[in-house]
C-alpha positions in Angstrom: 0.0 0.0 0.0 1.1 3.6 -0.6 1.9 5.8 2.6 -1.7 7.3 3.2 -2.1 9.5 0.4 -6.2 9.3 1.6 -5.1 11.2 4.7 -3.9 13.5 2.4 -7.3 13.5 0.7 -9.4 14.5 3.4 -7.3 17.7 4.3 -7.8 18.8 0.6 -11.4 18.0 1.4 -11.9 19.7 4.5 -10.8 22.9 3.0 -13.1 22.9 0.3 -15.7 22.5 2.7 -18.5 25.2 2.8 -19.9 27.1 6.3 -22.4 24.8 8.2 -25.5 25.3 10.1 -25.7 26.9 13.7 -26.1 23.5 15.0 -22.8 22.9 14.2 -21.1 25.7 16.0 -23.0 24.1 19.0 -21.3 21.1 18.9 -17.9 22.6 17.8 -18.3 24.4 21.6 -18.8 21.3 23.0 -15.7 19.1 21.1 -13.5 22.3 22.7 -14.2 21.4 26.1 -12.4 18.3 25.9 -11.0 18.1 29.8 -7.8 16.4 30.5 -7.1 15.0 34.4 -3.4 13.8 33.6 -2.3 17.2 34.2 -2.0 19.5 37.7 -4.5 21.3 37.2 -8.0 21.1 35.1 -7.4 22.0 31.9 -9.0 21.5 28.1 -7.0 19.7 25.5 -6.2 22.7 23.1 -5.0 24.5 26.0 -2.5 22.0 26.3 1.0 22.5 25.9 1.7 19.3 24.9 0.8 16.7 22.1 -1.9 14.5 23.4 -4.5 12.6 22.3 -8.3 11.8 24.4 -10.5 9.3 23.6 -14.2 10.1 24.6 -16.5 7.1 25.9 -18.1 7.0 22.5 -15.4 6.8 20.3 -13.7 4.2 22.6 -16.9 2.1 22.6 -17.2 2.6 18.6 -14.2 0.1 18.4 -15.9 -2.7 21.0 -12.9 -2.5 23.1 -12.0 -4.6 25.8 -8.0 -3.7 26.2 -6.1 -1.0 25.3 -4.2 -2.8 22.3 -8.0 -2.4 21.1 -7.8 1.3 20.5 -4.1 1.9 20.2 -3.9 2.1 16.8 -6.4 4.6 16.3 -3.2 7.3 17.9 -0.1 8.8 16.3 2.8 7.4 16.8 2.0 4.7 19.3 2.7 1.3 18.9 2.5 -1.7 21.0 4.0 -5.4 21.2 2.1 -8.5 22.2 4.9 -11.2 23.6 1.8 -12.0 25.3 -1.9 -12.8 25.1 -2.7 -9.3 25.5 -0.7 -6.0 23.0 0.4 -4.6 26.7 4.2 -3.5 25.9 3.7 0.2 24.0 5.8 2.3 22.3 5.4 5.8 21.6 7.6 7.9 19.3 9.3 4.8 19.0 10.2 4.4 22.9 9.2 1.5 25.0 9.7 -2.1 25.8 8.4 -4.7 23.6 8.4 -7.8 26.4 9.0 -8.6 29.7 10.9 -12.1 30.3 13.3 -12.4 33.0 14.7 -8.9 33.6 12.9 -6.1 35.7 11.5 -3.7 33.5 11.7 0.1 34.5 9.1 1.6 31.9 9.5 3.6 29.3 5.6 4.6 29.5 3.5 5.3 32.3 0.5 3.4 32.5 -2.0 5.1 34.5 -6.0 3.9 35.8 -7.4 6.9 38.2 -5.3 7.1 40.8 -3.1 3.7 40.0 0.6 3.5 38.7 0.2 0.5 36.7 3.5 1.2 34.7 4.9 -2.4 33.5 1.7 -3.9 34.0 -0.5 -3.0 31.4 -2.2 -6.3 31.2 -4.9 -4.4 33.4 -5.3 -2.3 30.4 -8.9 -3.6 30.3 -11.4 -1.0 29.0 -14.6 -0.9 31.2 -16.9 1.9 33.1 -14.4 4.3 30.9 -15.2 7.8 31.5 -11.7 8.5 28.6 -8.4 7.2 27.5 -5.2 9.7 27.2 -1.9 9.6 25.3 0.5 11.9 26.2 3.3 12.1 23.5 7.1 13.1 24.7 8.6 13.1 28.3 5.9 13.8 31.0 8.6 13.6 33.9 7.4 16.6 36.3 4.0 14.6 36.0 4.8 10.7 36.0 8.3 11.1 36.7 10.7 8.0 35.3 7.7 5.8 34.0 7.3 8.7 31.4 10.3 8.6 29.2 8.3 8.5 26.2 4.9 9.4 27.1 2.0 8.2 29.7 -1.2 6.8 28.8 -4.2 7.3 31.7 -7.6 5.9 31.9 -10.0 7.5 33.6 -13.1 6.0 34.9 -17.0 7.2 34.9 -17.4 9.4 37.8 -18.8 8.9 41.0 -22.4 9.5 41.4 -25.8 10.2 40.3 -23.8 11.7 37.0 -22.9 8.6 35.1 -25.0 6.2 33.2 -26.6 3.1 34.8 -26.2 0.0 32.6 -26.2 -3.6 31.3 -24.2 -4.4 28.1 -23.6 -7.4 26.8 -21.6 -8.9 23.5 -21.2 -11.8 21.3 -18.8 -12.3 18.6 -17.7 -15.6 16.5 -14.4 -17.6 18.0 -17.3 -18.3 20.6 -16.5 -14.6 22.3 -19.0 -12.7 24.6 -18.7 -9.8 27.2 -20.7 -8.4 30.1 -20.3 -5.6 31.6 -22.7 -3.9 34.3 -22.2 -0.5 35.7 -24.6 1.3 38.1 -24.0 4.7 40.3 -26.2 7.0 43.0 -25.9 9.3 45.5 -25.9 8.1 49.2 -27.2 11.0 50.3 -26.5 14.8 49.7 -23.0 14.6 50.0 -21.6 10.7 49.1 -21.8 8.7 46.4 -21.0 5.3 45.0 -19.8 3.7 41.6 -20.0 -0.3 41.0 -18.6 -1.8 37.9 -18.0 -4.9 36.6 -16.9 -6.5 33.5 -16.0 -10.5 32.2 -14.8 -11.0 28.6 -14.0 -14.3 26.8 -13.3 -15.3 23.6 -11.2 -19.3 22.6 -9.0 -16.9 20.1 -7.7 -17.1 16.8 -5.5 -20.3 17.3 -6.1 -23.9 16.2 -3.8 -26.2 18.2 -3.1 -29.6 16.8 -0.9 -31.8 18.8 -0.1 -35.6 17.6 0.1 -37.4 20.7 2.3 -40.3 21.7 0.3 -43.0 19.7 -0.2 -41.0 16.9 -3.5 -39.5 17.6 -4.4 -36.0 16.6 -6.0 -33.3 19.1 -7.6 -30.8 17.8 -8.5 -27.9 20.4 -9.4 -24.1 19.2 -9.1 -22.5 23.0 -5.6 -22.3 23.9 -4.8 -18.7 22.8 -8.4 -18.1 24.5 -9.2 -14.7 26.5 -10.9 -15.1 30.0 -10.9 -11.6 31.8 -12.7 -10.7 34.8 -12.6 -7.1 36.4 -15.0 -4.8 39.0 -14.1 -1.2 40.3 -15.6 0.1 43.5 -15.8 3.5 44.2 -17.4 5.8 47.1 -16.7 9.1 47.3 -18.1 12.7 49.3 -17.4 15.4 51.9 -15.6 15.3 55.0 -16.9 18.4 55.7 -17.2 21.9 54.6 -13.8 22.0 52.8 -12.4 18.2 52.6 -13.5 15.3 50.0 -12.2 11.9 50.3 -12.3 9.0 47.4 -11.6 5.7 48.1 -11.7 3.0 45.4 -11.1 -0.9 45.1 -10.0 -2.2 42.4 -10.2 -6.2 41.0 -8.7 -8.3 38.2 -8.9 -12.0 37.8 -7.0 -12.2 34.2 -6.7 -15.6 32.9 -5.9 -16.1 29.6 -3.7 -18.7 27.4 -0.6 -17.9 25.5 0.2 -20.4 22.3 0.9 -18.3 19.1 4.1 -19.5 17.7 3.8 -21.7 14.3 6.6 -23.0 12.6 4.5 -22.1 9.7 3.7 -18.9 10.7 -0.4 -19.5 10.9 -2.6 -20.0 13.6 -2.1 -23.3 13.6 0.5 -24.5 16.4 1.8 -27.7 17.2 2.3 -27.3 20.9 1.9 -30.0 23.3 2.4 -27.6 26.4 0.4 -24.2 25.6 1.4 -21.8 27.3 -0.4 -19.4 29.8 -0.9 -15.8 30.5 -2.5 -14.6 34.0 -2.5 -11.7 36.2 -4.6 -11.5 39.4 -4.7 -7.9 41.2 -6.1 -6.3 44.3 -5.6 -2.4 44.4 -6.9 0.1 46.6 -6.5 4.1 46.6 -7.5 6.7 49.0 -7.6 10.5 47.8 -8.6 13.0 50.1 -8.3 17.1 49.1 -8.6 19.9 51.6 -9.6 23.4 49.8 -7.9 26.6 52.0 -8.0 30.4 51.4 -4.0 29.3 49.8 -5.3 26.6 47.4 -6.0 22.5 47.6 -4.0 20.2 49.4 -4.2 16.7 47.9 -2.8 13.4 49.6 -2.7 10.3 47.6 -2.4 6.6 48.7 -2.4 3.9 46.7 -1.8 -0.1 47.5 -1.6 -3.2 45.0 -0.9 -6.6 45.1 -0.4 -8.4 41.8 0.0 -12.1 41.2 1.3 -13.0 37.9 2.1 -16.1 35.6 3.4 -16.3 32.3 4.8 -19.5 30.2 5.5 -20.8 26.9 6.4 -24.0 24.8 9.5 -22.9 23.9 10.0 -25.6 21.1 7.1 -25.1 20.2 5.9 -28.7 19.0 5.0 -32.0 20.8 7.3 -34.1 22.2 9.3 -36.5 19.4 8.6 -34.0 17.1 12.2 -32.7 17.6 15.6 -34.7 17.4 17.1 -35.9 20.2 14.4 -35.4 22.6 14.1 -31.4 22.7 11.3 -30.3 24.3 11.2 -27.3 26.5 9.1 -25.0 29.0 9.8 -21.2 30.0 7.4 -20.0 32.7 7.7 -17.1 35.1 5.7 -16.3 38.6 6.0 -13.1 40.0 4.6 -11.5 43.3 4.5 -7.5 43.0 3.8 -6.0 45.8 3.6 -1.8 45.4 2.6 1.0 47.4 3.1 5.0 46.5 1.8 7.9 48.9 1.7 11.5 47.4 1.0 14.6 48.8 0.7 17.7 46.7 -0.3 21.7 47.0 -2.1 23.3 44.3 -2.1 27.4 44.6 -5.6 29.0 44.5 -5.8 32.2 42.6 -4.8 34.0 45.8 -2.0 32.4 46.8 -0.2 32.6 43.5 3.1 34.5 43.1 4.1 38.3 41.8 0.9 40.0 42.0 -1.1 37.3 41.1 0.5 36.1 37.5 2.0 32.6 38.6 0.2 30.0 39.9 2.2 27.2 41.4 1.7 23.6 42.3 4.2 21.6 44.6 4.2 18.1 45.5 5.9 15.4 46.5 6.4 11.4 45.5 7.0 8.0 47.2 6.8 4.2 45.7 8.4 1.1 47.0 7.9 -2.4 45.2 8.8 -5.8 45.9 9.2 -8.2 43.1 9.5 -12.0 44.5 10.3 -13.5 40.9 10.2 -17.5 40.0 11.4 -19.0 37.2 11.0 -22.4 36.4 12.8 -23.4 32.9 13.1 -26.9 31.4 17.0 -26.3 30.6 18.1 -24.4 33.9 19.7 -26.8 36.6 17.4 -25.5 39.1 14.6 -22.9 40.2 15.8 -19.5 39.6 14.8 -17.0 41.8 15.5 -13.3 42.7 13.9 -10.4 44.7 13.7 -6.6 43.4 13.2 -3.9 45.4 13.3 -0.7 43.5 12.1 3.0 45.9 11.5 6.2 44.3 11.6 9.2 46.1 10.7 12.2 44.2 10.1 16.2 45.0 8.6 18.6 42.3 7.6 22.3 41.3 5.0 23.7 38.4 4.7 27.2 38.1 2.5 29.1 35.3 3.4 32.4 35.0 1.2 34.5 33.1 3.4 37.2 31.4 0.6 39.1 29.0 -2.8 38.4 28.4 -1.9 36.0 25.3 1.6 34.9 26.4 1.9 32.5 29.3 5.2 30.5 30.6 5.1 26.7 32.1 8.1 25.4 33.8 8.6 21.9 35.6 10.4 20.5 37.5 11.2 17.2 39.0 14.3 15.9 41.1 14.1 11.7 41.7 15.6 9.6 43.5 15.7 5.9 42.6 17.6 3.2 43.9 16.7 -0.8 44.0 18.3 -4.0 45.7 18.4 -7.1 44.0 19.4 -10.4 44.8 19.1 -14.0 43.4 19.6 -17.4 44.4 22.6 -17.4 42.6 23.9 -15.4 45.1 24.2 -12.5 43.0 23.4 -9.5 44.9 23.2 -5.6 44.1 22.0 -2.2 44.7 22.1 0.7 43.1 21.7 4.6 43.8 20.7 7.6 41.1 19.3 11.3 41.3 18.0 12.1 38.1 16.3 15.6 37.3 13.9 16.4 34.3 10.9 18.7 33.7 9.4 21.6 30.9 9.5 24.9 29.8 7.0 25.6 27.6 5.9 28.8 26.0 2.5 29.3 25.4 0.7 31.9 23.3 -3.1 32.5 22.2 -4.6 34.5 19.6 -8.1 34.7 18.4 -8.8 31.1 18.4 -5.7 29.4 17.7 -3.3 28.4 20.3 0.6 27.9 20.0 3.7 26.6 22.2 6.9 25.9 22.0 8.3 23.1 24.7 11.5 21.9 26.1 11.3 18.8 28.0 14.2 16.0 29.7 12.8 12.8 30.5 14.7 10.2 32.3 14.7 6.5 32.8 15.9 4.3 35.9 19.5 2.0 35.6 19.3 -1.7 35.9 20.5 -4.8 35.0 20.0 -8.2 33.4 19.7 -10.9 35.9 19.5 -13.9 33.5 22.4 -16.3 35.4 23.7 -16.6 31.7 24.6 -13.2 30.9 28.3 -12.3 30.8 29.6 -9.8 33.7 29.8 -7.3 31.3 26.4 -7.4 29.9 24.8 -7.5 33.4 24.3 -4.0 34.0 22.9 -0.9 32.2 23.6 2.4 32.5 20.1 5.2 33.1 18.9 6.8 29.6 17.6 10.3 29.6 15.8 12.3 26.5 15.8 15.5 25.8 12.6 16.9 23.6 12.2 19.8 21.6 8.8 20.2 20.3 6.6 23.0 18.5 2.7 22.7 18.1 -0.7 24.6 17.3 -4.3 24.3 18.1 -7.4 25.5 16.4 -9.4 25.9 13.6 -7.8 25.7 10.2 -9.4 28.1 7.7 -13.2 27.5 9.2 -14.3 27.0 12.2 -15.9 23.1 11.6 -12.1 21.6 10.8 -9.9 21.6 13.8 -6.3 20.7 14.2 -3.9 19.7 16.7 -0.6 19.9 15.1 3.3 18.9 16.7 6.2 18.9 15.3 9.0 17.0 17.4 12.9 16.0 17.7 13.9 14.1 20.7 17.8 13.4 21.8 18.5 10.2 23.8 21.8 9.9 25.6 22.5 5.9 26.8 19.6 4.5 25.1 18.1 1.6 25.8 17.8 -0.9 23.3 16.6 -5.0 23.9 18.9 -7.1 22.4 19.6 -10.5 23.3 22.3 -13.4 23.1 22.0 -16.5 21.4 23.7 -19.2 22.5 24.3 -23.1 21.0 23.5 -25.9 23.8 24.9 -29.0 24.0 22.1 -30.7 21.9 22.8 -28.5 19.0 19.7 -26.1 20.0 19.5 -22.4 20.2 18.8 -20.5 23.2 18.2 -17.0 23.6 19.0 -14.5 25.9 16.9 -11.7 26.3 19.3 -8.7 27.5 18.8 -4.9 27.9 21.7 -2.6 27.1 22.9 0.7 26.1 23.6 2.7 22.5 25.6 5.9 22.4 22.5 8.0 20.8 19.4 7.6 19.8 17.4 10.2 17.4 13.5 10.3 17.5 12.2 13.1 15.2 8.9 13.4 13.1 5.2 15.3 13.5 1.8 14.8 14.3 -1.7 15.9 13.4 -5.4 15.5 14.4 -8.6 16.6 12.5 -11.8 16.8 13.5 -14.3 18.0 10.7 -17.8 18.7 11.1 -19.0 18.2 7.5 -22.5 19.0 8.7 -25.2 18.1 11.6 -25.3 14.9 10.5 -21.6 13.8 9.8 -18.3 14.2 11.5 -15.0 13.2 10.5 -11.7 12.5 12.3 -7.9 11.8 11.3 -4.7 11.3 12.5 -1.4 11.3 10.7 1.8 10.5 12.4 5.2 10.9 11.3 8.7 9.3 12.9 12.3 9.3 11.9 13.6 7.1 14.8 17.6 5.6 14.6 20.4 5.0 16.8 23.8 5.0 16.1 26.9 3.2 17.6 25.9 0.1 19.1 27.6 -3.2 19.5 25.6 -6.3 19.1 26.4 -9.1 21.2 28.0 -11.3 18.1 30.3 -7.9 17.9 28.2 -6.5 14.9 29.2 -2.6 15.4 25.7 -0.3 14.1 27.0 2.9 13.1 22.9 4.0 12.2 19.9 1.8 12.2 16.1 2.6 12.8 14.7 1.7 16.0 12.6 -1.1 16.4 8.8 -1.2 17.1 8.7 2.7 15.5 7.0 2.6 12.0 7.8 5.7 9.8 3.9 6.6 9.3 0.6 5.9 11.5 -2.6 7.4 10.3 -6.3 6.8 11.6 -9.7 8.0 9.6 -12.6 7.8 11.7 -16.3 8.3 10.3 -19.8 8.9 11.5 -22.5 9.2 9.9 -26.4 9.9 11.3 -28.2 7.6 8.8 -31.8 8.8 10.3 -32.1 9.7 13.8 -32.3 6.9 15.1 -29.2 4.9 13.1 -25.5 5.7 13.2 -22.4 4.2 10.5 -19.2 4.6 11.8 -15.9 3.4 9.9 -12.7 3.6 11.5 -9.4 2.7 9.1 -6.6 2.4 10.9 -3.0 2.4 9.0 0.4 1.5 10.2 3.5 1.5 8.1 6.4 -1.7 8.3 8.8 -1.4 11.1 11.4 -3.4 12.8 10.5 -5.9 15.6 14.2 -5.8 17.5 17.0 -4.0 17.5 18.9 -7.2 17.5 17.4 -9.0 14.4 16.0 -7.9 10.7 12.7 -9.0 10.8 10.5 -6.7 10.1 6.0 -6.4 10.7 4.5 -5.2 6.8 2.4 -2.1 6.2 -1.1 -2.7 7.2 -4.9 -1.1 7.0 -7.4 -3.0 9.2 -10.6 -1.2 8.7 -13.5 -1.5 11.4 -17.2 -0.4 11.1 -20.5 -0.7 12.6 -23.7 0.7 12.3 -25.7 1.8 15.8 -29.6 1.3 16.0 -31.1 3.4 19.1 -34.4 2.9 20.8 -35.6 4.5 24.0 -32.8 3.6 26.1 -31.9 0.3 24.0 -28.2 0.9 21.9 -27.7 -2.4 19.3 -24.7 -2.3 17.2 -23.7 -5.1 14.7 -19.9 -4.2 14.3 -17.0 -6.0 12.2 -13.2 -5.6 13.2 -10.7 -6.2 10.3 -13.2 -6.6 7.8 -11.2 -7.6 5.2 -9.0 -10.3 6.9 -6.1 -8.9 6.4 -2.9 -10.7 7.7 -0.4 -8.3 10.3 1.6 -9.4 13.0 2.0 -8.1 16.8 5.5 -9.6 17.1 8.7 -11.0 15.5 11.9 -12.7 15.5 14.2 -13.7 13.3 17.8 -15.3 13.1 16.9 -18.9 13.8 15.6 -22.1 12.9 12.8 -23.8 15.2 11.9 -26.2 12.5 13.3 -30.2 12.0 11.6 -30.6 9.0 14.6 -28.7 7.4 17.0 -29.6 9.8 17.7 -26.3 11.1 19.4 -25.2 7.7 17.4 -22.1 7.0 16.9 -18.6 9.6 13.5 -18.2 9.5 11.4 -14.8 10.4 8.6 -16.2 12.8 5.5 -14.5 13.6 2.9 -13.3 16.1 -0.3 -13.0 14.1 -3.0 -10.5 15.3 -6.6 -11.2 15.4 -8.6 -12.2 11.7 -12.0 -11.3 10.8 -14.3 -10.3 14.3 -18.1 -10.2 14.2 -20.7 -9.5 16.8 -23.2 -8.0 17.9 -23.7 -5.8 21.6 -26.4 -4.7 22.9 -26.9 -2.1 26.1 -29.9 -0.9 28.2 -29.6 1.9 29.7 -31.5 2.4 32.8 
């Protein structure tokens, strides 16, 4: 396919478009007052000095999401990984992990729900009760601090209350998938209120598995890439009194899903004997409380979760005697994460703030602790392997928005962090480690008439660590903190009439110590390759490119959306572990171009067509192999019947088939049949053809 000239298409559209109705102006009001809650203070979305995308209820439910690897393509330069049953390792601008085997991961994104730091663990990325879904784009460290290298994405739930919608919703699709999901809300009395929410998805997948068993029987079973997700939020919320509020919310996942995607034919059809599994069980509970004074709101945050997780594979892939000389293998990992953070924070009121009254000023402070018991049980390995991480961040920071004329205002962050961890291993390997790192933004912003501007300067930063894999060399164990610098110019506002709006960026970004995944492949005894999943560091790393959003009200009946990203993303003078020497190569998981069009149409009033095309241009899986994911459009749609407070949508996701894949390797030979002669690219597929039906009763 060619890049996406048809993005191109609707701009030349959209200008040619005439004036529209009063009607429209209405609802152009209303798209303005987009609010964002990842930042300080409330704030709309083109008052936002940063690049950023939010996803409404409506258009998140227009793509009959369940996880955030539903909707992720839909966004600008962001990209995500599977190396699991669920797309939960994202990239954006090219940053970000793409698995999590053996090593401690220290994020590249943030990964925020409400109140929760759920960085590394997206796999509670479920969508449910969704109030809206936020990508920030570039360093967000005076917000997220070290998580936020490349960006943060937040969900935020439906609020407490009599405000939010009661309601029953239920789904079926082929592959034998359904969802429920029940949300209802009130107020207690005159000053609580309650939110219950639950939701419990299943599908049996994409994946045929056909094992031959030891008398030469086949088994056919069609559930062992299955999905079976369970989640519930609880939420009460009110005044203390005159001037306090607390919030206090429980949060529940029960995520037990199968992992078996690897073919030696690259299709859905696997030979494994052993399929492998993917779960993740979590109890988390957050306290808020804010105190309003004459000087502004003091905010304390608490936060406590306990997650149990489990993840394995068939390594070989195949049933046993399938192999030569007996190879069969099993990788599975347990870990225990135990985390707590406490937060307390001071947001100026208007008469507290500084020089007369022109800058307003928030300051705050950060604390999070984790324990990671880790277990790793591995056909190969002479024993049990396990270690203990204990990473502690301790973090102080400063916002100040000085207002210099009425059109001309100045942001500058700042963040100063702390982190250090302990590790140790039954190897009797043990280490700690000890870093202040400082990052932040100046940003310049300037309004006039209805367009807004800024100009940014922002340092991200990203924790040290090492690779605890008993096989890795002494001097691959360790790598060194990465920071990036980003320089970044963007405007907001209408472009040439007021029914097309744009959110524009352009961006370059300056990595010092990157951190790229490699890994090490080493010949056993039996002739058989095993790989080494390793982190370590490259001299520089270059992220440049640009981003734009369109929203076009062609008329009361029709609105269109696009998005458009652009990304020049290398590193230069690396080392591979076979001694390779990279003087410049593009970074892996970071696709030149990303482009969304999103439609929706009012066929009468009571029917709705929507079409969503998402496009996404070939980029490299590793920066340690050559295999690279194709170009590819997948193209959504459904059409929306409403009744009284019935909604029934029949919806189709990748209508047209189409083949792409969600991960990648390359440089070896998993297959007998050729005796290991040939390095073959293997594959990850992403999901075929889904069909369904959901229907939802309001109430």
């Amino acid at each position: 396919m060619q890049k996406p000239i048809f993005c191109l298409s609707l701009i030349a559209a959209s200008l040619c478009a005439n004036a529209q109705t009063s009607e429209q102006e209405t609802q152009l009001e209303d798209v303005e007052r987009i609010v964002v809650s990842g930042d300080f203070r409330e704030t709309v979305l083109d008052q936002l000095s940063a690049s950023a995308t939010i996803l409404g209820a409506k258009r998140l439910s227009s793509r009959q999401p369940t996880h955030i690897d539903s909707v992720l393509n839909s966004v600008p330069n962001v990209n995500f990984a599977a190396g699991a049953s669920r797309g939960r390792f994202v990239q954006i601008r090219g940053i970000g992990e793409r698995s999590q085997f053996v090593e401690p991961i220290n994020p590249s994104v943030s990964f925020i729900v409400d109140e929760f730091d759920f960085s590394g663990l997206a796999a509670a990325g479920l969508i449910f009760d969704t109030q809206q879904l936020e990508v920030y784009r570039g360093p967000q460290a005076t917000l997220f601090g070290s998580g936020a290298l490349a960006g943060a994405v937040k969900l935020s739930s439906t609020p407490v209350g009599s405000e939010g919608a009661d309601y029953v919703e239920l789904r079926a699709g082929n592959k034998d998938s359904y969802r429920v999901e029940v949300a209802t809300g009130d107020d207690i009395n005159q000053d609580w209120g309650y939110r219950v929410a639950l939701m419990h998805n299943r599908s049996d997948g994409f994946v045929e598995n056909t094992v031959v068993d030891s008398d030469g029987t086949e088994q056919k079973r069609d559930d062992t890439n299955n999905l079976d997700e369970t989640a519930a939020r609880i939420s009460i919320a009110g005044n203390i009194d005159e001037r306090s509020t607390l919030a206090l919310t429980y949060r529940w996942y029960d995520i037990d899903n199968g992992y078996d995607a690897f073919s030696l034919d690259n299709n859905n059809q696997t030979l494994s004997d052993e399929p492998g599994f993917d779960t993740h069980q979590t109890h988390a509970v957050s306290a808020r409380s804010t105190t309003s004074t004459n000087g502004g709101d003091f905010i304390l945050i608490a936060t406590h979760a306990s997650h149990n997780i489990g993840y394995g594979y068939d390594e070989d892939w195949t049933y046993e005697g399938f192999h030569p000389f007996g190879y069969t293998s099993f990788d599975a990992y347990f870990r225990d994460v135990d985390t707590q953070t406490a937060e307390v924070r001071f947001v100026s009121s208007d008469s507290a703030a500084l020089f007369d009254g022109a800058t307003a000023w928030t300051l705050g402070a950060f604390y999070k602790t984790s324990e990671e018991d880790l277990l790793r049980q591995y056909t190969y390995a002479s024993g049990d392997f396990t270690s203990v991480y204990e990473p502690t961040t301790k973090a102080v920071y400063l916002q100040t928005e000085s207002t210099l004329t009425n059109s001309l205002t100045l942001v500058a962050g700042l963040r100063v962090e702390n982190y250090g961890f302990d590790y140790s291993d039954n190897n009797g390997l043990e280490s700690s480690h000890d870093t202040t790192m400082t990052g932040g933004k100046v940003a310049l912003q300037y309004t006039a008439r209805n367009h807004f501007y800024y100009a940014s300067i922002s340092r991200g930063y990203k924790g040290a660590g090492y690779n605890p894999d008993e096989r890795v060399s002494d001097d691959q164990r360790f790598f060194d903190e990465e920071y990036n610098w980003n320089y970044e110019l963007g405007v907001k506002g209408p472009l040439l009439i007021p029914e097309l709006t744009m959110r524009a960026a352009l961006f370059y970004m300056d990595r010092d110590d990157t951190q790229v995944s490699n890994f090490d492949v080493q010949i056993r005894e039996d002739g058989t390759p095993d790989f080494i999943d390793i982190i370590d560091n490259a001299d520089i790393g270059t992220n440049k490119g640009a981003e734009l959003e369109l929203s076009w009200l062609v008329d009361a009946n029709w609105t269109m959306n696009m998005s458009l990203g652009y990304l020049d993303a290398t590193f230069e003078d690396y080392t591979l572990t076979d001694g390779t020497v990279i003087e410049e190569q593009r970074q892996a998981q970071a696709p030149k171009y990303t482009a969304n069009l999103f439609s929706e149409l009012s066929i009468t009033d009571d029917v709705l067509w929507r079409i969503d095309i998402d496009f996404k241009d070939s980029y490299r899986f590793s920066d340690g192999h050559d295999v690279e994911a194709p170009s590819t459009t997948l193209v959504n749609s459904e059409i929306v019947w409403f009744s009284n407070d019935w909604q029934t949508s029949v919806w189709v996701k990748n209508a047209f088939d189409n083949e792409y894949y969600t991960r990648g390797f390359g440089g070896f030979s998993n297959d007998p049949r050729d005796e290991y002669a040939f390095a073959e690219p293997y594959y990850q597929l992403g999901n075929g053809r889904q069909f369904g039906v959901t229907v939802k009763y309001e109430f």
